[in-house]
C-alpha positions as a printed Julia matrix, in Angstrom:
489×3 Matrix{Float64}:
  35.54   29.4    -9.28
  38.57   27.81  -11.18
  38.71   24.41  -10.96
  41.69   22.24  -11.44
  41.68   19.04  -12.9
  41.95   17.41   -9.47
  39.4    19.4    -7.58
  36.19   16.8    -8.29
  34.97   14.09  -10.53
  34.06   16.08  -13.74
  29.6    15.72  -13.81
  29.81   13.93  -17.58
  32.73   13.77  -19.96
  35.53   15.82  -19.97
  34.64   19.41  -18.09
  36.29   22.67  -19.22
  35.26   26.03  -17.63
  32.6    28.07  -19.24
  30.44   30.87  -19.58
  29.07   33.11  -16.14
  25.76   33.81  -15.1
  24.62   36.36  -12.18
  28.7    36.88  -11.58
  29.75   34.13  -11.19
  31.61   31.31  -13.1
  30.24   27.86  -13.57
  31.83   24.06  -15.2
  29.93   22.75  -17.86
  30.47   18.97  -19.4
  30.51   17.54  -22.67
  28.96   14.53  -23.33
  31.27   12.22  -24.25
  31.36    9.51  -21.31
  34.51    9.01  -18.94
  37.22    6.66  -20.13
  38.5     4.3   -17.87
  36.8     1.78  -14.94
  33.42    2.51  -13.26
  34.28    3.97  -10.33
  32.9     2.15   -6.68
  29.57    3.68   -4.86
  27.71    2.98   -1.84
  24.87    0.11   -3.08
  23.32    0.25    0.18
  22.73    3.85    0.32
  21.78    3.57   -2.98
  19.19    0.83   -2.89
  18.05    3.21    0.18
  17.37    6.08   -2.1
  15.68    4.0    -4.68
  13.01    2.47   -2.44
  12.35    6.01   -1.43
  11.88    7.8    -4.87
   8.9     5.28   -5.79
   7.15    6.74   -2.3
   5.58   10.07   -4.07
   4.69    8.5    -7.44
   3.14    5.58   -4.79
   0.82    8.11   -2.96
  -0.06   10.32   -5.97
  -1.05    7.63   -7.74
  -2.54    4.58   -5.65
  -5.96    7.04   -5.94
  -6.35    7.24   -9.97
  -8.11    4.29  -10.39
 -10.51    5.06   -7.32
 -10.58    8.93   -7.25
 -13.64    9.2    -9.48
 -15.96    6.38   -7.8
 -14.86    8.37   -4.23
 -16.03   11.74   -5.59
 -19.3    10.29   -6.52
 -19.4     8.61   -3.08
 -19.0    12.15   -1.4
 -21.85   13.42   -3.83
 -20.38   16.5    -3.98
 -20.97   16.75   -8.52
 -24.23   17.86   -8.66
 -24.0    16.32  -12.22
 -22.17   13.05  -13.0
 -20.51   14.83  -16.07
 -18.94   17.39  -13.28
 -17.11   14.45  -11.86
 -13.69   15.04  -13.64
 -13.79   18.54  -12.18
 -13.91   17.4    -8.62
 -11.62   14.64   -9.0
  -8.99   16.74  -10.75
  -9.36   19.15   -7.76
  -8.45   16.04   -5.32
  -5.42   15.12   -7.52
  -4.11   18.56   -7.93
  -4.38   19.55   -4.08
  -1.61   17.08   -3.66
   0.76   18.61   -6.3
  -0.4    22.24   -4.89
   1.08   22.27   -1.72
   3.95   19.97   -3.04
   4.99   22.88   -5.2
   4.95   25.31   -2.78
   6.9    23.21    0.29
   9.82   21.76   -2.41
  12.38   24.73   -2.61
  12.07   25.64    1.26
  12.75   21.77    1.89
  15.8    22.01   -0.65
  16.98   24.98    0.99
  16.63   23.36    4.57
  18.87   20.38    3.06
  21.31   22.36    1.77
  21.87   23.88    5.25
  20.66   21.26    7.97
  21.5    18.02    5.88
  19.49   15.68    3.33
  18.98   12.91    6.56
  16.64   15.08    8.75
  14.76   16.25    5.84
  13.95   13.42    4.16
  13.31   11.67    7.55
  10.81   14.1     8.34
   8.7    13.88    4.71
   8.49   10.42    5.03
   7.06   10.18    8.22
   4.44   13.0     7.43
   3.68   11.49    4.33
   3.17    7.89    6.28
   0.59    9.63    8.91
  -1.15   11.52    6.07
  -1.59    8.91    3.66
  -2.95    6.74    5.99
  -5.7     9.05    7.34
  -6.86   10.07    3.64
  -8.92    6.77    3.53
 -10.57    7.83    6.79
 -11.85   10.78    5.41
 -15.68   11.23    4.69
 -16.25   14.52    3.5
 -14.59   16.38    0.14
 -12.94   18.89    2.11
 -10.86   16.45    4.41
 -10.44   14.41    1.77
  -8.61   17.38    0.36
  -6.85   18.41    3.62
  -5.33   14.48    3.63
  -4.16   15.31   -0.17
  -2.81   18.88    0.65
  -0.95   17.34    3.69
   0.57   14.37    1.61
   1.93   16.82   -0.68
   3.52   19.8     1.82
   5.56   16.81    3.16
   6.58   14.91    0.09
   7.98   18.3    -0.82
  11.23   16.56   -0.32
  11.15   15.07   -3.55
  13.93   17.2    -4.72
  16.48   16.02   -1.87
  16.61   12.52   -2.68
  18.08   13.03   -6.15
  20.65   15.3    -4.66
  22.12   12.59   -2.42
  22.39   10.31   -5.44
  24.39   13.04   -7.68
  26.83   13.43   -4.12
  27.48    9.54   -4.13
  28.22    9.37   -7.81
  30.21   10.83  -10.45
  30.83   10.24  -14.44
  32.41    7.02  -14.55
  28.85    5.38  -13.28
  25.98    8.11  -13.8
  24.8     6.26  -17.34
  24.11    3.16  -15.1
  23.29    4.39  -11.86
  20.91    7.06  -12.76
  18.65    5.25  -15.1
  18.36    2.56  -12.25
  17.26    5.31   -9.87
  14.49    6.02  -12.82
  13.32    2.52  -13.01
  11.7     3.43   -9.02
   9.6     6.51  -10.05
   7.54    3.89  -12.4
   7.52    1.01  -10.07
   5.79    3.23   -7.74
   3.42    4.46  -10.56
   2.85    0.44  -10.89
   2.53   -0.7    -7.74
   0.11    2.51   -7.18
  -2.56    2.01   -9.11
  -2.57   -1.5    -8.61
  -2.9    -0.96   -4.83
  -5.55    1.55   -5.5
  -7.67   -0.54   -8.12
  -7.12   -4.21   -6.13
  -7.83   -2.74   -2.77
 -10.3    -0.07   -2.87
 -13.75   -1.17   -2.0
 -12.49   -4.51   -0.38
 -16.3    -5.3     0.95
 -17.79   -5.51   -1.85
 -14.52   -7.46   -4.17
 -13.68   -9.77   -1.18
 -16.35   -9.93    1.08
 -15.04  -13.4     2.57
 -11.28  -11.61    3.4
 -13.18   -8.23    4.33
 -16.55   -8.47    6.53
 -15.98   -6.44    9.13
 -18.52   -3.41    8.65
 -15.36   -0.73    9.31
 -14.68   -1.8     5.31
 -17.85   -0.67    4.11
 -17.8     2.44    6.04
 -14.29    3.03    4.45
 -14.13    1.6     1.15
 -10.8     3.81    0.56
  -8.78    3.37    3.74
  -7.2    -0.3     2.69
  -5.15    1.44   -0.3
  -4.02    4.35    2.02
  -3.01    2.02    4.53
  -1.34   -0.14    2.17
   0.52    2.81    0.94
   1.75    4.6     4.09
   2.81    1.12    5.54
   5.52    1.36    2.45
   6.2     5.02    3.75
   6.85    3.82    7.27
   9.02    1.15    6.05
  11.17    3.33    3.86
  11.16    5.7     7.41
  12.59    2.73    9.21
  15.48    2.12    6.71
  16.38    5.58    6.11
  16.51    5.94    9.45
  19.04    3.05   10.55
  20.52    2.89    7.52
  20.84    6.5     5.46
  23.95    8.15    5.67
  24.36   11.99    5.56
  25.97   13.13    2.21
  26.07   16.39    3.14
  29.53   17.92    3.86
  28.85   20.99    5.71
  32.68   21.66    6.53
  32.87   21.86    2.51
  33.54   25.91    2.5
  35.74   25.72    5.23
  38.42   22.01    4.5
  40.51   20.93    1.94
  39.51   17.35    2.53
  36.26   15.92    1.72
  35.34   12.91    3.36
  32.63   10.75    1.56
  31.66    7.34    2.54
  34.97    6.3     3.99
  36.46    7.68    1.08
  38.85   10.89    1.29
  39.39   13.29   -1.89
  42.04   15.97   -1.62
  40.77   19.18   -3.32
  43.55   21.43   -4.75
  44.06   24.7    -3.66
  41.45   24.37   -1.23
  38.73   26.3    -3.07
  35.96   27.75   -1.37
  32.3    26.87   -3.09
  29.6    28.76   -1.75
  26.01   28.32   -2.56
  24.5    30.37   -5.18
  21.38   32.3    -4.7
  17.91   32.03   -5.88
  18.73   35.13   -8.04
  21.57   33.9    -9.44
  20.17   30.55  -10.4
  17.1    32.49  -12.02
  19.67   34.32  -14.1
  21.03   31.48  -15.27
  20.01   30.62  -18.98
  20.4    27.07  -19.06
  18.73   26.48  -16.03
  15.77   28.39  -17.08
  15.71   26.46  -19.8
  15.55   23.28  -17.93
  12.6    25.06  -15.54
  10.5    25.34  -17.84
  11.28   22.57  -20.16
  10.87   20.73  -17.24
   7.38   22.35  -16.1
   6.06   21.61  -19.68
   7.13   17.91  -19.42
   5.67   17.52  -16.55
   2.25   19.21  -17.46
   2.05   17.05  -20.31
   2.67   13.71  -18.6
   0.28   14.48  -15.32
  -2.33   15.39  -17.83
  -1.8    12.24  -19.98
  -2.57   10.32  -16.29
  -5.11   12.33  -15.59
  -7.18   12.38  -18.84
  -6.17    8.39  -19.29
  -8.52    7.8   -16.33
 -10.85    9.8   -17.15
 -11.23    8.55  -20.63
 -11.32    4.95  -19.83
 -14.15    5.79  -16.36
 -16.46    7.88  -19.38
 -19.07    5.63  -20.46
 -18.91    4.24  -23.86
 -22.34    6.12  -24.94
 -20.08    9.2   -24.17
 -16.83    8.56  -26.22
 -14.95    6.71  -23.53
 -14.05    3.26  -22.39
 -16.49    2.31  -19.67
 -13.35    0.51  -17.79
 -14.17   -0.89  -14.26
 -11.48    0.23  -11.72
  -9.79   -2.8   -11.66
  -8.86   -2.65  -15.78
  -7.68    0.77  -15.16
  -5.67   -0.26  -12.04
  -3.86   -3.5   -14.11
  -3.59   -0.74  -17.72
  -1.3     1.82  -15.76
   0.13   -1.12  -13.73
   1.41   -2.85  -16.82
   2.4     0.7   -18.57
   4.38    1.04  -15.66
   6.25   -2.49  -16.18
   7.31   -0.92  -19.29
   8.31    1.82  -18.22
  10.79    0.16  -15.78
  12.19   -2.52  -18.89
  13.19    0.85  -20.93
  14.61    2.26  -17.77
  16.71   -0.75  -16.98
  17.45   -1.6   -20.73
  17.58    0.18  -23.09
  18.51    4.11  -21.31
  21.69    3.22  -20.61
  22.45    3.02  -23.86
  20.75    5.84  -25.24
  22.31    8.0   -22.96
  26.02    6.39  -23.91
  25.08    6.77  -27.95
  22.97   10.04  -28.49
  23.58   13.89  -27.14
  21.41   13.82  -23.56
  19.6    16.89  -24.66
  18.94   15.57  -27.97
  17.12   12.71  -25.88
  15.25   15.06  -24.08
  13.87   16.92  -26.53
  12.7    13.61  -28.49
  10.96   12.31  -25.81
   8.87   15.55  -25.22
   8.22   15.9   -28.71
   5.85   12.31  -28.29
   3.31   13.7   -26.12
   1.13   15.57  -29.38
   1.03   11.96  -31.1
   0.08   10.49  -27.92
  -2.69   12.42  -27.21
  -4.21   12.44  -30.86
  -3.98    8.75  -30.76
  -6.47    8.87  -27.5
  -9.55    9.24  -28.66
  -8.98    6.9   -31.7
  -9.12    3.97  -29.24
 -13.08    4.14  -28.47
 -13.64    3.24  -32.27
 -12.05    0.33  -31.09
 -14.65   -1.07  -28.41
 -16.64   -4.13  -29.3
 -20.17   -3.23  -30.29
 -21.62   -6.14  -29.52
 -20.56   -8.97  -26.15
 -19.48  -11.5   -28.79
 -16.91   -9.12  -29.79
 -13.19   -8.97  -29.11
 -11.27   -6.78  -27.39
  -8.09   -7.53  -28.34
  -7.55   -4.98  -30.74
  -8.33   -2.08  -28.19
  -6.1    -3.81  -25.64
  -3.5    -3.86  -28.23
  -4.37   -0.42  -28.97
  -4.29    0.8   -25.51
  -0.53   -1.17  -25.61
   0.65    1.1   -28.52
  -0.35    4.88  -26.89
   1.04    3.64  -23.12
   4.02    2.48  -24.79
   4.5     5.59  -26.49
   3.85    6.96  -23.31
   6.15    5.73  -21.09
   8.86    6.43  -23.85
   7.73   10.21  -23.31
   8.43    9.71  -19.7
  12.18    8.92  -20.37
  12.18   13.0   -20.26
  12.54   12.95  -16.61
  15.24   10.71  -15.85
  16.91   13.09  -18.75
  16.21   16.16  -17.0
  18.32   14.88  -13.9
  21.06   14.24  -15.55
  21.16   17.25  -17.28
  20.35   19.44  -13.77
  23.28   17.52  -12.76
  25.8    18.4   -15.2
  24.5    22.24  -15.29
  24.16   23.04  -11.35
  26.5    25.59  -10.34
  28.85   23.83   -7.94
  28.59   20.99   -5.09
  27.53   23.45   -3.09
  24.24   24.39   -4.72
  23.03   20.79   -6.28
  20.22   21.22   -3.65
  19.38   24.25   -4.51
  19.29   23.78   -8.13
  17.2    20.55   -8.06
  14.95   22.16   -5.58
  14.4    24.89   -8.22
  13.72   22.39  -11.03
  11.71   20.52   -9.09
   9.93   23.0    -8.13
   8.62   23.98  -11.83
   7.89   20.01  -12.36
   5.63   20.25   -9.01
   4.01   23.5   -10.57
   2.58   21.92  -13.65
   1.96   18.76  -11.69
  -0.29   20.91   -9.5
  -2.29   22.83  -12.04
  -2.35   20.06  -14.76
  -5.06   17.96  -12.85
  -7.47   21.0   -12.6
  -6.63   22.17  -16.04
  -7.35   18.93  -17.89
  -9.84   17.55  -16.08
 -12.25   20.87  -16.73
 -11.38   20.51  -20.19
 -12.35   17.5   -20.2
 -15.46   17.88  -18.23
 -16.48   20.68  -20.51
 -16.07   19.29  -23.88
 -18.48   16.34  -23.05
 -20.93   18.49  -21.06
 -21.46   20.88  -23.45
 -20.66   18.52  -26.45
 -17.51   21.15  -27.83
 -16.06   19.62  -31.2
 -18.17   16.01  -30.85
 -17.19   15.94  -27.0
 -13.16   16.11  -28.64
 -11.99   19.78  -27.81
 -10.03   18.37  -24.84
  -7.67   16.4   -27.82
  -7.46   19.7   -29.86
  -6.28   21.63  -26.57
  -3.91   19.19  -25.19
  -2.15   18.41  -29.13
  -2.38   22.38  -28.83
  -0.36   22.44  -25.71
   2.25   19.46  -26.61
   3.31   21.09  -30.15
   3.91   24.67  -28.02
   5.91   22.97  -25.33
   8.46   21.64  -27.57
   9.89   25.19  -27.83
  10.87   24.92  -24.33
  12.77   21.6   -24.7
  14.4    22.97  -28.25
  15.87   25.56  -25.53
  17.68   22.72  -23.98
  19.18   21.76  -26.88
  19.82   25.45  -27.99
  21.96   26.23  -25.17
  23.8    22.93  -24.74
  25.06   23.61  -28.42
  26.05   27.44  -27.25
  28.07   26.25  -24.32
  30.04   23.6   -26.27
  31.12   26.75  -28.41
């Protein structure tokens, strides 16, 4: 592929051609930013796509606060120290078949078009979501989960319509507002989860009816999939294709109204699996990408479980509600840095550079952990404001770590292949974040379990593991940065 200067938009910053992986030729970007005027984009598509990135973080997380409490409901841990294993099997089941359904549903977008597909996962995940809190036994409790996740598999094809309906002169703005959604679902989530679970018993004049105590759990899920068949109904009246599947074969690209002649009429074909695999900067952003997402499930993971422990047993002894209104209000942050303050990282500092920084917070994070039990009042007459405080510091930290993933699309962005193959290339990425975020939950939460069952290092070998784990995965973001500096060369 040779492009000219008037085939497309250039991804970030000036492009110049560069480097070939698997045979072919690809466009890489520097990362200086576009001069001139922001270029116009659809709003309405866009405010479309952001109402339905926060539906997965919704649904994965709207059962943190509750998931433990449920397990012991189901008395299926034999020991209440085996809890975290059980619950941890409920989270990852999600994330499992997730993994597995994300690159087939970026392949089917790629061909059939990103409407249909994400049409379908949102319906699927409405119907599924809503019949989790029906579910009285562990294994359909896990069937609900594993069905959630085989159609929010999609996840991947919503961030490829948003890099076809933008280009460099808006990306620093537009794609850090797309971020702020992923942690307003991961607010409204948990609050959904700890406010509404167990509505008999927290508002037994709103909730008398006896189907409430039979189902403690099916208000959140309810709750949840009515904003899944609400994002259906937009995207469904409202969503435009952004697919143009006479690409290979026109000259003219039609977009929105909008009509850009390519010169030459060059033919981009989609570039295969193999070809992608082969590709050293987007291995680098696979795993990279698999390790940041590891990290950051397992921080939600082993947050909940920390603050459910009892005190007597080195945790927290939160009620759900606390937890619920913690993540909620982590998540607030999370959204401020997104709105505020990443645009203008992104315009000052190298995006991989960013990237790599924001990984490189998960070791302190997780060493800082245990340090807040030393925190909680010994006696009722106590305050807890240091703790709170405390608890304010490591989720702000946190969140910062999470700016890795708004990073990540940009930088899958600038390094896909061609037009033709953003699908496939996010599907592939995502499909290494969905990998850790299926094997994290199990991982962690045995850990966990372990170390206070058995008492390994004070009840603290779960800190020494996951600081462990954070310090190794920084290699794999150092790649990032590695072979952004070899392709500027």
């Amino acid at each position: 592929m040779h492009p000219s200067s008037t085939e497309h938009q250039p991804l970030i910053g000036n492009s110049r051609q560069d480097g070939v992986a698997g045979g072919r030729t690809f466009v890489v970007h520097t990362d200086s930013e576009r001069q001139g005027s922001v270029s116009r984009f659809p709003k309405g598509q866009f405010a479309i796509l952001c109402f339905l990135r926060l539906l997965d973080p919704l649904s994965f997380t709207q059962i943190f606060p509750y998931v433990n409490e449920l397990v012991r409901d189901l008395n299926v841990a034999k020991d209440p120290t085996q809890i975290g294993y059980y619950s941890g099997l409920v989270e990852s089941a999600f994330a499992i078949t997730q993994l597995f359904a994300i690159y087939p549903w970026a392949y089917f977008s790629d061909n059939f078009g990103r409407r249909p597909v994400i049409l379908l996962g949102i319906v699927g995940l409405a119907i599924s979501t809503l019949f989790f809190g029906l579910q009285t036994s562990f294994v359909g409790v896990i069937a609900m989960r594993a069905l959630a996740g085989l159609f929010s598999g999609n996840v991947a094809v919503i961030p490829s319509m948003l890099c076809e309906i933008t280009d460099a002169t808006n990306q620093a703005v537009v794609f850090p507002l797309f971020g702020i959604w992923w942690p307003i679902g991961a607010i409204v989530g948990p609050l959904i989860g700890g406010m509404f679970s167990q509505p008999a018993t927290k508002f037994p004049s709103y909730f008398k009816h006896p189907f409430f105590k039979e189902y403690p759990y099916f208000l959140p899920g309810f709750m949840a999939s009515a904003f899944a068949f609400t994002g259906f109904l937009l995207a469904f009246f409202y969503l435009k294709e952004t697919l143009d599947r006479n690409q290979e074969s026109n000259s003219t690209n039609k977009v929105y109204g909008t009509t850009q002649r390519r010169s030459g009429a060059i033919e981009e074909k989609r570039v295969s699996l193999r070809n992608l695999l082969s590709d050293r900067i987007i291995r680098a952003l696979c795993t990279s990408g698999c390790a940041m997402s590891f990290l950051s499930t397992a921080f939600e993971v082993l947050f909940v479980l920390f603050c459910y422990t009892p005190v007597s047993q080195g945790g927290l002894g939160f009620p759900i509600t606390s937890i619920g209104y913690a993540l909620a209000t982590s998540g607030v942050f999370a959204a401020i840095l997104q709105a505020f303050f990443m645009p203008i990282l992104l315009n000052r500092f190298q995006h991989a550079s960013i990237y790599h920084f924001s990984i490189k917070l998960w070791a302190p994070v997780f060493l800082c952990m245990p340090l807040l039990h030393l925190l909680v009042p010994s006696h009722a007459s106590q305050s807890s404001l240091p703790l709170w405080i405390a608890i304010a510091l490591v989720l702000v930290i946190a969140r910062v770590a999470f700016l890795s993933f708004s990073v990540n699309m940009l930088l899958v962005k600038r390094f896909a292949p061609n037009q033709a193959s953003i699908g496939s290339t996010t599907g592939l990425v995502q499909f290494s974040i969905c990998l850790a975020r299926a094997v994290s939950p199990a991982f962690v939460s045995t850990v966990y379990a372990l170390s206070k069952e058995h008492s390994v290092l004070g009840g603290h070998c779960w800190v020494v593991v996951m600081v462990g784990l954070a310090v190794a995965c920084c290699t794999f973001s150092r790649a990032v940065v590695q072979e952004t500096r070899r392709l500027r060369r």
